[in-house]
C-alpha positions as CSV (number, residue, x, y, z in Angstrom):
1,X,127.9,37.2,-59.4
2,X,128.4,34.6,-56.8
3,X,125.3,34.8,-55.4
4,X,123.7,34.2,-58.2
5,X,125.4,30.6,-59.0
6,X,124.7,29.5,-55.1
7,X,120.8,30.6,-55.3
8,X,118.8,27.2,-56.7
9,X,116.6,26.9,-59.9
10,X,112.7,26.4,-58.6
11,X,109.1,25.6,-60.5
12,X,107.0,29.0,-59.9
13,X,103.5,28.8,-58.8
14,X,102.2,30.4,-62.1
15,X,103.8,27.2,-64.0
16,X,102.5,24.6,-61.6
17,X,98.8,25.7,-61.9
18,X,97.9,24.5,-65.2
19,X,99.4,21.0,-64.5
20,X,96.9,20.8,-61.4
21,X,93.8,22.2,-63.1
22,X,94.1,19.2,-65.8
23,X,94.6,16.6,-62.9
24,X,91.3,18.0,-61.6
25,X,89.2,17.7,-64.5
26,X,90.0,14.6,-65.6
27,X,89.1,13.3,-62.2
28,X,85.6,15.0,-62.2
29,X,85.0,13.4,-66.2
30,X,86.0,10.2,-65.1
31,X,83.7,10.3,-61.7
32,X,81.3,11.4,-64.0
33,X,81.5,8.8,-66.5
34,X,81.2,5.9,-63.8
35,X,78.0,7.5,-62.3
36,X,76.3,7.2,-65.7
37,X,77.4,3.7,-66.4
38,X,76.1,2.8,-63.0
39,X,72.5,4.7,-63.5
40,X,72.2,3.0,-67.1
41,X,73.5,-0.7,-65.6
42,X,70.5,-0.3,-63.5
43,X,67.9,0.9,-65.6
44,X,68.6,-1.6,-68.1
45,X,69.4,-5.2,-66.6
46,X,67.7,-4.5,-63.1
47,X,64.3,-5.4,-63.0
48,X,64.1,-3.6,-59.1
49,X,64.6,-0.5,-60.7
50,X,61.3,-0.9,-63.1
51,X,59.4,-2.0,-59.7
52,X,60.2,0.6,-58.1
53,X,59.4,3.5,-60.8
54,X,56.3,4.7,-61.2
55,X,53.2,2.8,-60.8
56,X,51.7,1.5,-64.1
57,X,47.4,2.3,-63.8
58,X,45.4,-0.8,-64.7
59,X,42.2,-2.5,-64.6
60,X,41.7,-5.2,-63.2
61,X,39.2,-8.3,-62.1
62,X,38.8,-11.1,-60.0
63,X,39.0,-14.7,-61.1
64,X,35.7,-16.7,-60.1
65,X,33.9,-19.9,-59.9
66,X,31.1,-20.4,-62.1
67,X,29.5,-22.1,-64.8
68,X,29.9,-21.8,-68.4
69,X,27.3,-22.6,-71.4
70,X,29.2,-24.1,-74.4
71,X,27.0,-23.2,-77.1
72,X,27.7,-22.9,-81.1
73,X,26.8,-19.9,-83.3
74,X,25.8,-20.0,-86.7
75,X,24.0,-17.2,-89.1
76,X,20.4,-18.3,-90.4
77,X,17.4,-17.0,-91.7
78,X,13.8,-16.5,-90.1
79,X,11.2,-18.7,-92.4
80,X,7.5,-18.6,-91.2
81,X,6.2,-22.4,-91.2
82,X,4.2,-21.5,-94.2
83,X,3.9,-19.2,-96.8
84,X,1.3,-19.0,-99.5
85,X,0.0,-16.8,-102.0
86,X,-3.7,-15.6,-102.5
87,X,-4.6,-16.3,-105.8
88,X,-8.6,-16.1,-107.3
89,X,-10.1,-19.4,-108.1
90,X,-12.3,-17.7,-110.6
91,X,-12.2,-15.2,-113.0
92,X,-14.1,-11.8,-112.3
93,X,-13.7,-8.4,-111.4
94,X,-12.2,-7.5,-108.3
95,X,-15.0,-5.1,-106.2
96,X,-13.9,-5.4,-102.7
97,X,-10.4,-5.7,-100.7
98,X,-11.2,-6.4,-97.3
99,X,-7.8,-6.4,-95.8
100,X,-4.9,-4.0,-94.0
101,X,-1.8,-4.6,-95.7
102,X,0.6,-5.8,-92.9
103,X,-2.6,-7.0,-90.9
104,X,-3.0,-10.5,-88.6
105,X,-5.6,-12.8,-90.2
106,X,-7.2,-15.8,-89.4
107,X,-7.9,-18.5,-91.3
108,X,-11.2,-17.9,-93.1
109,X,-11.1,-14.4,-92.6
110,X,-12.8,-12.2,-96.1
111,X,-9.7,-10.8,-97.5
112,X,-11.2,-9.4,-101.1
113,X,-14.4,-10.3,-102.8
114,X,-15.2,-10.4,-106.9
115,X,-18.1,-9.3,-108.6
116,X,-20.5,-12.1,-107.7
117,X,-23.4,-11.5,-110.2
118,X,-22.2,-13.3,-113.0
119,X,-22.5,-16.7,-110.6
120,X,-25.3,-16.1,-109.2
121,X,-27.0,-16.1,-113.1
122,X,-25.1,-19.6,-113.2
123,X,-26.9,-20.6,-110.5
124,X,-30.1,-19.5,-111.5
125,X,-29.4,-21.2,-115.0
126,X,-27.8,-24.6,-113.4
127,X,-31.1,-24.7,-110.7
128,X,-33.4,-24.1,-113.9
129,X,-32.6,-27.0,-115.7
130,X,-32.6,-29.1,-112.6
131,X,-35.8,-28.4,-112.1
132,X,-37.0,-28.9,-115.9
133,X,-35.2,-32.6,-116.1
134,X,-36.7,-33.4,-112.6
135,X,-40.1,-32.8,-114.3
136,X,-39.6,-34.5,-117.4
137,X,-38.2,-37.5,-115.3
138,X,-41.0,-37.5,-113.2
139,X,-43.3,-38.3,-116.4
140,X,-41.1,-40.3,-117.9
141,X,-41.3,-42.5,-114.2
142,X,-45.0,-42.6,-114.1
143,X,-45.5,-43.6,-117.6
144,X,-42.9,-46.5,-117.1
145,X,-45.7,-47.2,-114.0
146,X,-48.0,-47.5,-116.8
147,X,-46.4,-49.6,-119.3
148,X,-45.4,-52.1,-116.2
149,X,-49.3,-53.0,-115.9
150,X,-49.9,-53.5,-119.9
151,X,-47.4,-55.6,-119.9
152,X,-48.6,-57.6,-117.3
153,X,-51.9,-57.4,-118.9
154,X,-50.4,-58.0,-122.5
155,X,-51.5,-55.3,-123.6
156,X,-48.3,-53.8,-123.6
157,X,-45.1,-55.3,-126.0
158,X,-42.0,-56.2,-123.9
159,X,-39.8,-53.3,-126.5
160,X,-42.3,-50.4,-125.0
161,X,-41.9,-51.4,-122.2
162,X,-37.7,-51.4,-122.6
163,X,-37.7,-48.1,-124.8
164,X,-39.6,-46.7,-121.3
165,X,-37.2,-47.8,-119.0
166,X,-34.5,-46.6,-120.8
167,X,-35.7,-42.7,-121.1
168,X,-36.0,-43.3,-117.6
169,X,-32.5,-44.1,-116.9
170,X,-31.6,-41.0,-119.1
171,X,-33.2,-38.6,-117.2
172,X,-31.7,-39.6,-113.9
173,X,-28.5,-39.5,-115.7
174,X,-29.7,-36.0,-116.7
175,X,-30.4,-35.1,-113.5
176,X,-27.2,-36.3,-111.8
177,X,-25.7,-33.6,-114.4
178,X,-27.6,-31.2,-113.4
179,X,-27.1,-31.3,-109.7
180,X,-23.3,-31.3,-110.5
181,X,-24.0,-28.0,-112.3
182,X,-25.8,-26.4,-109.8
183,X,-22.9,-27.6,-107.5
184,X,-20.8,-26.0,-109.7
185,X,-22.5,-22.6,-109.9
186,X,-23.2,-22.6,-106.2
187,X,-18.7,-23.4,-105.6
188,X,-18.2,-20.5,-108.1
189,X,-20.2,-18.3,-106.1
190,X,-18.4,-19.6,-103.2
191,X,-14.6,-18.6,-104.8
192,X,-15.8,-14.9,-105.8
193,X,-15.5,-14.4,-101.8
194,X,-11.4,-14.6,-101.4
195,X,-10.8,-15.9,-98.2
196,X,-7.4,-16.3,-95.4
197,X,-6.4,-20.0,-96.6
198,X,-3.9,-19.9,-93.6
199,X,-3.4,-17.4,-90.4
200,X,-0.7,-14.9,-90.6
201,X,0.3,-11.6,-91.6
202,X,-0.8,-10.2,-94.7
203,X,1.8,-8.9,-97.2
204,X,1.4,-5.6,-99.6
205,X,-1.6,-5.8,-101.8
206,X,-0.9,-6.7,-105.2
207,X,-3.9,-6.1,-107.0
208,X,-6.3,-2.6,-106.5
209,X,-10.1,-2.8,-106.5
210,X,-11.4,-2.0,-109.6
211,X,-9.3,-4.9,-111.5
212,X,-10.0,-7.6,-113.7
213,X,-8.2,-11.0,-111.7
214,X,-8.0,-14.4,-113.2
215,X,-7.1,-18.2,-111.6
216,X,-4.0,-18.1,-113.6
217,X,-2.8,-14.5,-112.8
218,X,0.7,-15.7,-111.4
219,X,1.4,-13.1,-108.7
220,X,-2.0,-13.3,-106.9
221,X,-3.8,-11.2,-104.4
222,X,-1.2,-10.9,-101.6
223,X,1.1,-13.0,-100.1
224,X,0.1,-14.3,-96.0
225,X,3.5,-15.7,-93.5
226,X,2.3,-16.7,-90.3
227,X,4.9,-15.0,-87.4
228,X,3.5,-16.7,-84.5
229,X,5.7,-19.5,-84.4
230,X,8.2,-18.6,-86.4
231,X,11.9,-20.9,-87.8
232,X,14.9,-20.3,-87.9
233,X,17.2,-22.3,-89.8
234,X,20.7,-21.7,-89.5
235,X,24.2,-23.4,-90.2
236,X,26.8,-24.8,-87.8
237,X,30.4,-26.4,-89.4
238,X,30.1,-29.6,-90.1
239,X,33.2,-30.9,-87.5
240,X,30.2,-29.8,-84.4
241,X,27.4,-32.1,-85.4
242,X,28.6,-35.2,-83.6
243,X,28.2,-33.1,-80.1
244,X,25.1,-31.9,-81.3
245,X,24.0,-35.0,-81.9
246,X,25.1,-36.8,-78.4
247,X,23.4,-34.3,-77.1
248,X,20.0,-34.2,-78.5
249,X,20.0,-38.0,-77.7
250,X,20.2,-37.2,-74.2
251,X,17.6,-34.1,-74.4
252,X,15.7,-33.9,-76.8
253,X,14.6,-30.0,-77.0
254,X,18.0,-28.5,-77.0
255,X,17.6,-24.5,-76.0
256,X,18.5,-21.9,-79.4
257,X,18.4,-18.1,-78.3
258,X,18.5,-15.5,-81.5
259,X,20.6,-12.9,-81.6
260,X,20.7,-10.0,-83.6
261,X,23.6,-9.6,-86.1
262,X,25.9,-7.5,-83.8
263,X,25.1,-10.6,-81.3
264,X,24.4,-8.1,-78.2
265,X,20.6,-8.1,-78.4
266,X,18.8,-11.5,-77.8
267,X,15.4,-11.3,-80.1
268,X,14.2,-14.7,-78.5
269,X,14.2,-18.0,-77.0
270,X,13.0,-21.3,-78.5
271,X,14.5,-24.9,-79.2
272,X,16.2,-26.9,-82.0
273,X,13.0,-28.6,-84.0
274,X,15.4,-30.7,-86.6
275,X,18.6,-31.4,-88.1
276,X,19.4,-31.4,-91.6
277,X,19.9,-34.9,-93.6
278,X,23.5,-33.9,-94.8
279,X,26.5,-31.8,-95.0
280,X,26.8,-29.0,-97.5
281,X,30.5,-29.9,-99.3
282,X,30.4,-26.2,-101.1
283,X,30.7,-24.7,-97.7
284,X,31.8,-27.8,-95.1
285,X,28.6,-26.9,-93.2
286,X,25.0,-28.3,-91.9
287,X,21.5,-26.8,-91.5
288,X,19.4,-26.9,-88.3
289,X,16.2,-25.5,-87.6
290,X,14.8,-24.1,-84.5
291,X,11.6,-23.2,-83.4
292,X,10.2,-19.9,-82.0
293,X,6.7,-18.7,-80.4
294,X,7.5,-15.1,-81.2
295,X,4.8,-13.7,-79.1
296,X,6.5,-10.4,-79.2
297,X,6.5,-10.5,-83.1
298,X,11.0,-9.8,-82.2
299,X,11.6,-12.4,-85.3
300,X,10.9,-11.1,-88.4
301,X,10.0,-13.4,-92.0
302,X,13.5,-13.5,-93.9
303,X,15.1,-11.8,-91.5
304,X,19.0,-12.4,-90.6
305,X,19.4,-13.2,-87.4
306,X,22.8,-15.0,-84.7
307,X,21.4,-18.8,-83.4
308,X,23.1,-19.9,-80.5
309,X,22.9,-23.2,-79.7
310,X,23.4,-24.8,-76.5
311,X,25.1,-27.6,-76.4
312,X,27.0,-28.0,-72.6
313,X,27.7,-26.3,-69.4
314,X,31.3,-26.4,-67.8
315,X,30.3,-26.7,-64.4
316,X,32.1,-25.3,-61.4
317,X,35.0,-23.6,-64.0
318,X,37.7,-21.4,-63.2
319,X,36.4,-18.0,-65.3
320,X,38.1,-14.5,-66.1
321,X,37.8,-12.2,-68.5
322,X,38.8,-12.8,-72.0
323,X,40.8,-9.0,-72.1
324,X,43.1,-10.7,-69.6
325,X,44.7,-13.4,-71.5
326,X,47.7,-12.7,-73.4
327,X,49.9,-15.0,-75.9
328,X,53.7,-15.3,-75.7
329,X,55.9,-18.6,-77.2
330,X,54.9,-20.7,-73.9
331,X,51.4,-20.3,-74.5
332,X,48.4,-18.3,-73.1
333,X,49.3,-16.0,-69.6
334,X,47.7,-13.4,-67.4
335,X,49.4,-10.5,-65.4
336,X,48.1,-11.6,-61.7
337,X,48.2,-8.7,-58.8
338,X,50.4,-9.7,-55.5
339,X,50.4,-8.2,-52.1
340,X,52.5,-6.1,-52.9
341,X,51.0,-4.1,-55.5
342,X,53.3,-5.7,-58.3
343,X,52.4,-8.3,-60.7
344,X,53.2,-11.9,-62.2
345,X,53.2,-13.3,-65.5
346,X,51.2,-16.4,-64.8
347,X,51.0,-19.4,-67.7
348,X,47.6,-20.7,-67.7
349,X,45.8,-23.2,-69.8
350,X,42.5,-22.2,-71.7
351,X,39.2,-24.9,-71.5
352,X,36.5,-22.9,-73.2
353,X,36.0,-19.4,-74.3
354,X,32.4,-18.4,-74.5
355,X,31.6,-14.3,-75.4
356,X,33.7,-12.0,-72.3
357,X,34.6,-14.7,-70.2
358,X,37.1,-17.7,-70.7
359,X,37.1,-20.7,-68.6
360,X,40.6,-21.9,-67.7
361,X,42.0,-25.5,-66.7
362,X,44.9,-25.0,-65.0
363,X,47.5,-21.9,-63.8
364,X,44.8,-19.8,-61.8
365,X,42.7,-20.0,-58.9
366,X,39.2,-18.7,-57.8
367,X,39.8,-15.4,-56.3
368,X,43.2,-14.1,-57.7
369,X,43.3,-10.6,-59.1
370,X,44.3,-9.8,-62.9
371,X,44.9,-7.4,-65.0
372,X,42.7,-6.7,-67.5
373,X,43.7,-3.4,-69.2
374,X,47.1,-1.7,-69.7
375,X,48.6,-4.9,-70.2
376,X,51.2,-3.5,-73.2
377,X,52.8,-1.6,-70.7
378,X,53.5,-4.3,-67.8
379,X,56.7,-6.5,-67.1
380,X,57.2,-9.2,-64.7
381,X,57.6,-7.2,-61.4
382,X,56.2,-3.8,-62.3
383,X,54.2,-2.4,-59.9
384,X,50.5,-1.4,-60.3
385,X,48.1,1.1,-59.4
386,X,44.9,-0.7,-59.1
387,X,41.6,-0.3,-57.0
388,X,40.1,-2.9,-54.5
389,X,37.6,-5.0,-56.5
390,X,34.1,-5.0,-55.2
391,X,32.4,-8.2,-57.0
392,X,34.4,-11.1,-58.5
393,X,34.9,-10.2,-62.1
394,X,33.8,-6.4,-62.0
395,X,36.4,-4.3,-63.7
396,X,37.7,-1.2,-62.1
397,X,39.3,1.9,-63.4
398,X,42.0,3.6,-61.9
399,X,42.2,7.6,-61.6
């Protein structure tokens, strides 16, 4: 019993254990926490971590010197310089068509011919009765011949004599008529052969052989549009007439290129011929009209067509491509490539944009590198996977 009281009370091993093993793992949980605070703190506020992730693949191109045409654009409409319809002169039946339907005539050329009988009988008729009152006139002349020497002779009473004279006088009237007829006839004969009143292209027929045509049949024979020149008139807003203007004071023949409507083919090349007299106030805009020689037959009657006007070259400006530029509160910017593979958000001030390529004033110089494609996924600092540029402003892809 007494050794009992004198032995002392200790913790056993077994009952210390789960004490420890709790120590332990809230250690660990708490190392563990701080680790992914730290990995988070720099994923999210430090902009070194981005950079040095995974390279972001671009395109990209070089900024350049060069010069820039300022032109305007408007929509128009081809017009041929005339356009006139082949109508009959006279009435008859329609024997011959001596034309192609889309064909190039000339002026002058036979395009259809009418039944030409009935004036050539006119002829015959009008010539016949010249030839009867040029007789009678004759007679009439020599008798007043006559009457001239009884009179002299007074043989003759003066009132013969008069009544003489005056048949006379009627039968050149007579004859004057008649000449006009045979005029007449003979220009009647002349109209039942149809001929090109203009060069150009011929329209679709619009009458067959066969038919009766008439001088006030309203639709004609065909229509003929010369192509070769050819107008253009379009419209620019009214606000860009005043550069238009200083310029065409300074050169007169101001270059126009057309375009077609997706504006990536050029049809042709010719210069501004006039500007219109007024502003439209239904659609704030003004007319112009250009000129083309249309050799190649590109420009088409009525046909819709992009003008571009020239109106100024920026010379010796500061040009990249327009897929660079991007907008943020401070204005226009471009991604530009360092040394070091990452980029820069560069604020740069836009002169003149003109198709692919904008011309800037200020932020940029002549041979920097920027990006041109896969801007949405760049930051200040990210790094870039880009390939060496062989030509200022040539694009490249990245694999």
């Amino acid at each position: 019993m007494d050794s009992f009281d004198a032995a002392p009370s200790l913790p056993t091993e077994g009952a210390a254990s789960p004490r420890r093993r709790w120590i332990w793992f809230g250690g660990l949980g708490l190392a563990v926490l701080a680790g992914l605070f730290l990995v988070r703190g720099k994923k999210d506020g430090d902009p070194a971590g981005k950079a040095a992730g995974r390279p972001v693949p671009v395109l990209v191109a070089t900024a350049r010197t060069g010069d820039m045409p300022l032109t305007l654009t408007g929509l128009g409409t081809v017009t041929p310089l005339d356009t006139v319809t082949v109508r009959s002169r006279v009435d008859g039946q329609l024997v011959r068509v001596a034309f192609t339907e889309g064909q190039e005539v000339h002026q002058g050329d036979l395009l259809a011919q009418i039944d030409p009988r009935p004036f050539q009988v006119q002829l015959m008729q009008a010539e016949g009765q010249l030839a009867k009152d040029e007789a009678a006139a004759k007679n009439a002349r020599t008798d007043l011949a006559r009457f001239h020497d009884l009179a002299r002779q007074g043989i003759l009473a003066q009132q013969q004599l008069d009544a003489q004279t005056s048949q006379v006088n009627q039968y050149e009237a007579a004859l004057k008529a008649d000449q006009a007829q045979v005029e007449s006839a003979k220009l009647n004969l002349t109209y039942s052969r149809i001929t090109a009143p203009i060069s150009g292209r011929v329209g679709l027929r619009l009458v067959d052989t066969g038919n009766m045509v008439h001088a006030s049949d309203a639709n004609g024979l065909a229509v003929i549009a010369p192509v070769k020149p050819i107008n253009v008139v379009f419209t620019i807003p009214a606000d860009s007439i005043q550069r238009v203007l200083a310029r065409s004071r300074k050169d007169a023949r101001l270059p126009v290129e057309a375009f077609d409507r997706d504006l990536k083919q050029r049809l042709a090349r010719g210069e501004l011929l006039a500007i219109d007299n007024q502003v439209d106030p239904a659609t704030g805009t003004i007319r112009l009209k250009a000129r083309f020689s249309n050799e190649d037959g590109a420009l088409f009657p009525n046909q819709f067509v992009n003008a571009r006007l020239l109106v100024d070259t920026l010379k010796g400006a500061v040009l990249v491509p327009t897929a660079a530029l991007q907008q943020s509160p401070q204005g226009a910017f471009v991604y530009v490539v360092k040394a070091d593979g990452t980029v820069d958000m560069r604020v740069v001030e836009i002169q003149a944009t003109e198709g692919d390529d904008t011309a800037l004033k200020s932020g940029l110089r002549a041979g920097e590198v920027v990006v041109t494609d896969g801007l949405e996924k760049l930051r200040p600092g990210s790094r870039v996977s880009v390939a060496k540029p062989e030509a200022p402003g040539t694009a490249k892809a990245k694999p």
